[in-house]
C-alpha positions in Angstrom: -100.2 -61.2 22.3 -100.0 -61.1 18.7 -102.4 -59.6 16.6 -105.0 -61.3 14.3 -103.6 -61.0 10.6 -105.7 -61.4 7.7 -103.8 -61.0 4.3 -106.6 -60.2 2.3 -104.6 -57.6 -0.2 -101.2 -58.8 -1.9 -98.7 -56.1 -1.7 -95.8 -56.3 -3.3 -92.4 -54.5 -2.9 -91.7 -51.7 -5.1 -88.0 -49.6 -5.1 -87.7 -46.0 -4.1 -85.7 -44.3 -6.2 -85.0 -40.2 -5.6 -85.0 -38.2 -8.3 -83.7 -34.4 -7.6 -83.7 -35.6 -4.3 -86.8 -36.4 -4.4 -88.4 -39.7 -3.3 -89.9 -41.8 -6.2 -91.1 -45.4 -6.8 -90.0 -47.3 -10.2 -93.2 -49.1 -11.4 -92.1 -50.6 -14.8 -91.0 -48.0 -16.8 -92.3 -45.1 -15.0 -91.0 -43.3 -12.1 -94.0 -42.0 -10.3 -93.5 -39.2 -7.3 -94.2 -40.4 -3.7 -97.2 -38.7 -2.1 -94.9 -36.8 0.5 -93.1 -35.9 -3.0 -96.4 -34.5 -4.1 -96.9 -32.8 -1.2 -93.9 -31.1 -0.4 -93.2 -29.9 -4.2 -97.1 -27.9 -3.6 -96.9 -26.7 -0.6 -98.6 -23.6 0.0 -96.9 -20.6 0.2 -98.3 -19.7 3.8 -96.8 -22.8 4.9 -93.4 -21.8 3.0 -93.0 -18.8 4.6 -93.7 -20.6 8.1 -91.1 -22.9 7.4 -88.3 -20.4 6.2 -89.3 -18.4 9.3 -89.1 -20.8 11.3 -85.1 -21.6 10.1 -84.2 -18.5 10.7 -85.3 -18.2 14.0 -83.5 -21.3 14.9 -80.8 -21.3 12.8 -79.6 -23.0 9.6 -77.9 -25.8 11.9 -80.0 -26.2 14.7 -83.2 -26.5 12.5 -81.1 -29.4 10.7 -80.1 -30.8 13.4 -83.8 -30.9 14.7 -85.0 -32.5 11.6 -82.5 -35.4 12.0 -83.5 -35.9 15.6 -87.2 -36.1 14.5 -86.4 -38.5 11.6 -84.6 -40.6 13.8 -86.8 -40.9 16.4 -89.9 -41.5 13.7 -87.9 -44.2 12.1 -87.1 -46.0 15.3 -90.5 -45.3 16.6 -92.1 -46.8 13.5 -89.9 -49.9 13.6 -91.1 -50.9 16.7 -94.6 -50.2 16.0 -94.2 -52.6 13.5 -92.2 -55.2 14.9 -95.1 -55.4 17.6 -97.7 -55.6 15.2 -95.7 -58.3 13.0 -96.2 -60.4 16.5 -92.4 -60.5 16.8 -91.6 -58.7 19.3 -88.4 -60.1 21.6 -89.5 -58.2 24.7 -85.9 -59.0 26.5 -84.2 -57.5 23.2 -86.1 -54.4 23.4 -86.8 -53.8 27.3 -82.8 -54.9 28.3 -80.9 -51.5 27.3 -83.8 -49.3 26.1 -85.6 -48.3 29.4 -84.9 -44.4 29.0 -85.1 -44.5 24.8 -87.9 -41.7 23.6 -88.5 -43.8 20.6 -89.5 -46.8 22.5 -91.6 -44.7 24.8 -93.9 -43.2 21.6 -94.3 -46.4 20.0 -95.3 -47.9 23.6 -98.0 -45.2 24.1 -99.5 -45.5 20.2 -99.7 -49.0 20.8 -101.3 -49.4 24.5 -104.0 -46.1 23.4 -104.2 -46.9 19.8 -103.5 -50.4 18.7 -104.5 -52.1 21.4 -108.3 -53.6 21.6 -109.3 -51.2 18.6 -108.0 -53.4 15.7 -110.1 -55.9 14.4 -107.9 -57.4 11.8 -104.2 -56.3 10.4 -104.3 -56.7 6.6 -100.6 -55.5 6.5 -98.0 -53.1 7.5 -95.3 -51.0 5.6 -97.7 -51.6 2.4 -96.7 -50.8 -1.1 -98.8 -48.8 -3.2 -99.3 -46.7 -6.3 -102.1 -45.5 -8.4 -101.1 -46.0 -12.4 -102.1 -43.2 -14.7 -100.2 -40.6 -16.6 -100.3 -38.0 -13.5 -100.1 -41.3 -10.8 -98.4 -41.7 -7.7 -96.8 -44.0 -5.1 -96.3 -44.2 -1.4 -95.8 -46.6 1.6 -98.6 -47.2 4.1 -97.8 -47.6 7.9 -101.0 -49.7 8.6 -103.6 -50.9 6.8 -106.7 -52.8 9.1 -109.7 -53.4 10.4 -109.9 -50.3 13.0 -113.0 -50.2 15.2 -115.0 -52.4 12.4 -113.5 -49.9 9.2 -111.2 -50.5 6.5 -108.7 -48.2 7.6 -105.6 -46.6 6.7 -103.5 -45.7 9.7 -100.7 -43.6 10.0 -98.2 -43.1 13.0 -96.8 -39.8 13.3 -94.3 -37.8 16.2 -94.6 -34.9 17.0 -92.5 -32.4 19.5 -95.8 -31.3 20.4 -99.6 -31.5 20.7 -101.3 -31.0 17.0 -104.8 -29.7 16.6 -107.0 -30.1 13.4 -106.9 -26.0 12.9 -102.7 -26.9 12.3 -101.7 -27.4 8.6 -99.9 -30.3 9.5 -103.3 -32.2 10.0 -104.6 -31.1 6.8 -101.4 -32.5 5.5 -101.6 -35.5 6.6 -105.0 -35.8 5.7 -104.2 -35.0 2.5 -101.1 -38.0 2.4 -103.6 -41.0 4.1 -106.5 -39.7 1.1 -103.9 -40.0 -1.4 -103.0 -43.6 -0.1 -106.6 -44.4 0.5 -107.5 -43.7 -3.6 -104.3 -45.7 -4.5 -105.7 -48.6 -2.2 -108.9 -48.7 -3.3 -107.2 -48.9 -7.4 -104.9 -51.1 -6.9 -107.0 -53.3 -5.4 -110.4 -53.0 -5.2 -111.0 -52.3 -1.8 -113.5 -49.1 -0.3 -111.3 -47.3 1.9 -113.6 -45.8 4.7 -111.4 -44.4 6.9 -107.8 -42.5 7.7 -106.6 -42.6 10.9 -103.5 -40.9 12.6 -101.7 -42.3 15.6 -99.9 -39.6 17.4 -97.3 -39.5 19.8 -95.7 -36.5 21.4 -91.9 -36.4 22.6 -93.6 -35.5 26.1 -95.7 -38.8 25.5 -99.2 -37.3 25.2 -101.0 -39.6 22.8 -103.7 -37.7 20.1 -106.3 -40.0 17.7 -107.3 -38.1 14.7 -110.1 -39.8 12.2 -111.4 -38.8 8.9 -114.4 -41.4 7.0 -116.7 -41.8 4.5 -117.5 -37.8 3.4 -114.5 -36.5 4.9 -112.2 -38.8 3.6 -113.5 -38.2 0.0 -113.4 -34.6 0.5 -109.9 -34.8 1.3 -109.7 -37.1 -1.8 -110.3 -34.2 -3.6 -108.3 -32.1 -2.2 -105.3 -34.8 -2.4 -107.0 -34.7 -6.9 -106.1 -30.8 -6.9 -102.0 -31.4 -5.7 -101.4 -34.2 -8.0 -102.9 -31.3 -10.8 -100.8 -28.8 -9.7 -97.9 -31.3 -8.8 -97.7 -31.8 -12.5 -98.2 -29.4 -13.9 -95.9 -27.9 -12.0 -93.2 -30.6 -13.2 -94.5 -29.9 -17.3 -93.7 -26.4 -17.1 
């Protein structure tokens, strides 16, 4: 079945460009940081310390090697999400030599528990985005639609396990959707009501996690404070 489409908002392609490694978007003359840029260069330093901890328990290699696995799978995972909700999907293409692939798997579970019958209206995927100002940003959105009758900005994570909203990650990505969400509603006019993250596990347990109207603005706010500190951070 393919889903309804309604291209309401023109997006338009913008290039990523890393700078110091870092991923940034060229709009015109200025090279504004990607939100996951913003995020990772404030990161607080309980989270730090979890992190480097967490290396050096696995090990320098193994904790690379994890983070590849991870990155692959999301990619893959995402692309399918997307080829689905682009209404192209070549079942035979997919299902022929892919029966046992994790990616497939996750991106089969977010779209039966969370696509499915909950989206009113796709306004686009993989969406382009920045908000221009001196201290702006940039970013790519998974999904924006029409979820369960709200404008909506939905984005598909993996995880090697079950997340709960007392996790930093959540607050992370809460923080990445608001700062998509006030680029959105810049760039184009639009009133943002909701964020919503699609979660898959790698032992296929699906998770729905929503933030609207107050709780999206709050976590405006908190997206407002990183882009301060971001840079100032960078103006030092």
């Amino acid at each position: 079945m393919s889903m309804k489409w309604n291209k309401k908002f023109s997006y338009t392609s913008l290039s990523r460009i890393p700078i110091n490694g870092s991923r940034h978007y060229a709009i015109g003359q200025q090279r504004l940081p990607a939100v996951s840029t913003i995020l990772n260069k404030t990161k607080s330093i309980e989270d730090k310390e979890a992190l480097a901890a967490w290396i050096a328990r696995v090990g320098e290699k193994e904790s690379e090697r994890i983070k590849q696995t991870a990155a692959a799978n999301g990619t893959k995972m995402h692309s399918i999400i997307e080829t689905y909700l682009k209404g192209r999907q070549n079942l035979d293409l997919l299902e022929s030599n892919e029966e046992d692939d994790l990616a497939k798997k996750m991106a089969d579970k977010i779209i039966s528990e969370g696509i499915q019958g909950k989206i009113n209206e796709v306004h686009g995927v993989e969406c382009p985005i920045y908000y221009d100002s001196p201290m702006g940003w940039a970013g790519t959105i998974d999904l924006v639609a029409t979820y369960e009758s709200q404008l909506s900005i939905c984005d598909f994570k993996q995880k090697n396990s079950i997340m709960k909203e007392s996790y930093s990650s959540y607050s992370e990505y809460m923080t990445q959707i608001a700062g998509y969400s006030l680029a959105h509603d810049k760039l184009f006019g639009s009133t943002i009501t909701q964020g919503i993250i699609l979660l898959a596990t790698t032992d296929l347990v699906f998770q729905i996690f929503r933030i609207d109207h107050e709780k999206l603005k709050e976590y405006q706010r908190k997206f407002l404070d990183r882009v301060e500190q971001y840079y100032s951070l960078i103006n030092r």
